[in-house]
Each structure stands twice: as structure tokens, then as C-alpha cells.
C-alpha positions in Angstrom: 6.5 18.3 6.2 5.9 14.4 6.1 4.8 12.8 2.6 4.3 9.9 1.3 3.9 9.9 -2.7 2.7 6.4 -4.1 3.1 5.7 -7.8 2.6 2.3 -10.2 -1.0 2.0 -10.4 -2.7 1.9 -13.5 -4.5 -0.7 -16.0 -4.0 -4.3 -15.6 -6.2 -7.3 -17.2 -7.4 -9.7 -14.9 -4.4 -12.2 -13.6 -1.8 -9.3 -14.3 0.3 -8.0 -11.8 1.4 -4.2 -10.6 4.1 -2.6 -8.0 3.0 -0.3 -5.9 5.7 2.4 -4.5 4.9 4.5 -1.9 8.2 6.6 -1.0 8.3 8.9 2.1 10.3 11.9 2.7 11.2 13.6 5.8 10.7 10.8 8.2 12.9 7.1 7.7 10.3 4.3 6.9 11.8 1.9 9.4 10.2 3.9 12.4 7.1 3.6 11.1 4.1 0.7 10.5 3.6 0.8 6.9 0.3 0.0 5.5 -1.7 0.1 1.9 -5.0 0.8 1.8 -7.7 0.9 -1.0 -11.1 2.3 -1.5 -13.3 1.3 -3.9 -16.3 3.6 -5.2 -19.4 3.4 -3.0 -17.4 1.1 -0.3 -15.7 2.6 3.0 -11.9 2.3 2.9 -10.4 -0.8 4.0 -7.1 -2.4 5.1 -5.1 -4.2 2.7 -1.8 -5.0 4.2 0.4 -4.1 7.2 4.1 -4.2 7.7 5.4 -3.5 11.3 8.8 -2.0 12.3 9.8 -5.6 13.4 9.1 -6.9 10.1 5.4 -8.7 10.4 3.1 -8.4 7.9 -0.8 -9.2 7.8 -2.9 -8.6 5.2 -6.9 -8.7 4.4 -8.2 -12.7 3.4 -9.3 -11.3 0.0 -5.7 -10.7 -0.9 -3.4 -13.4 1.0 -1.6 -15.6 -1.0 -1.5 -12.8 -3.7 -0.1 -9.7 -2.3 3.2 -8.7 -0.7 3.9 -5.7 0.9 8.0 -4.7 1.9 10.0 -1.7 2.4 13.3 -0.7 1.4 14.7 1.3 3.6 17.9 2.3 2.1 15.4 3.9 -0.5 13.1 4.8 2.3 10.2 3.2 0.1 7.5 0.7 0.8 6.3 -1.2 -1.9 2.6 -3.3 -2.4 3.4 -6.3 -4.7 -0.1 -7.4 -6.8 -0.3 -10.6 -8.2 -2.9 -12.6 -9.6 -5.0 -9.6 -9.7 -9.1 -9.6 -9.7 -12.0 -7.6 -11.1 -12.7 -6.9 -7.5 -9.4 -5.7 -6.6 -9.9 -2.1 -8.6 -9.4 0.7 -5.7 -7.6 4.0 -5.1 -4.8 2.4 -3.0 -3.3 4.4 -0.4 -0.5 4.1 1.7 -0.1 5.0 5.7 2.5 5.8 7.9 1.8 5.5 11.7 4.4 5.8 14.9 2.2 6.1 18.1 5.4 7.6 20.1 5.8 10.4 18.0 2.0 10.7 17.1 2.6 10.2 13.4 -0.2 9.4 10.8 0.2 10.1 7.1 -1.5 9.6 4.1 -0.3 9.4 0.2 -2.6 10.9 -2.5 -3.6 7.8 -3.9 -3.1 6.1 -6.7 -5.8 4.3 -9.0 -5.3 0.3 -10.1 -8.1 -0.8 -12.1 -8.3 -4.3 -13.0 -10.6 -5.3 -16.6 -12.2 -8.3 -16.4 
């Protein structure tokens, strides 16, 4: 079975910075688009970043110029690079795996970043 375990989250102060990790088993990373997620409490879940198989990336206005996502795909990992990070920016993140041809979706757990003000 697919998974897709994300780790790094956790307690930052306002400016701080956290890695995400999100590493997948069963199926290679580089076949996939990659994508983080977050959801914050009361708010639907929204789109934070995006990273093709060719290698573009977009991400949500709220977080340009501050986040990075990338893979590794000798460790079959993608990673979500947090800079500069805000108050507003505390979420569960979670990380997606999608291949139309082969009809792949996947989600990771979860993990929590909260950011003190």
C-alpha cells in the first residue's frame, strides 16, 4: 500500500523556520505531482505548494517568497521549506501525491506546525 508519512512540524516563534518531510513508500516520487497542504481549524483545506514531475512549482500568494517545496528522489522524499514563518501560518500540513495515468491520490497523516506570535 502507498504512504506518505510527513514529519518536522512542531513549535516555532514567529520569523522561525521548519522542514517539512514527507517520504513515500511503495511508489517513486518522481512519477508523481507532489503537493503540501495545510488546514487550519475552522478553515477548509487549502493549497500551499505544488511541485510537478517536470520540476515546476507554484505556490499560494500567502506563502511566496517564503516557502520552498523540493523532492529528493534518491531518498524518495519531498520536503516543504518554511521560512519567515507567521502567526497565520499555523495548520496541520499535509502532503499529496497525485498521477492521473495511474489514478493515484494519497494523503500523509498530517503533521501540526504552530507558529507563537
Amino acid at each position: 500500500q502507498v504512504q506518505l508519512v510527513e514529519s518536522g512540524g512542531g513549535l516555532v516563534q514567529t520569523g522561525g523556520s521548519l522542514r517539512l518531510s514527507c517520504a513515500a513508500s511503495k511508489i517513486p516520487v518522481s512519477i508523481a505531482t507532489l503537493a503540501w497542504y495545510r488546514q487550519a481549524p475552522v478553515k477548509q483545506r487549502e493549497l500551499v505548494a505544488t511541485l510537478t514531475t517536470g520540476g515546476s512549482t507554484n505556490y499560494a500568494d500567502s506563502v511566496k517568497g517564503r516557502f520552498t517545496i523540493s523532492r529528493d528522489n534518491t531518498k524518495n522524499t519531498v520536503y516543504l521549506q518554511m521560512n519567515s514563518l507567521k502567526p497565520e501560518d499555523t495548520a496541520v500540513y499535509y502532503c499529496n501525491a497525485e498521477s492521473r495515468s495511474t489514478g493515484l491520490n494519497v494523503w500523509g497523516q498530517g503533521t501540526q506546525v504552530t507558529v507563537s506570535a
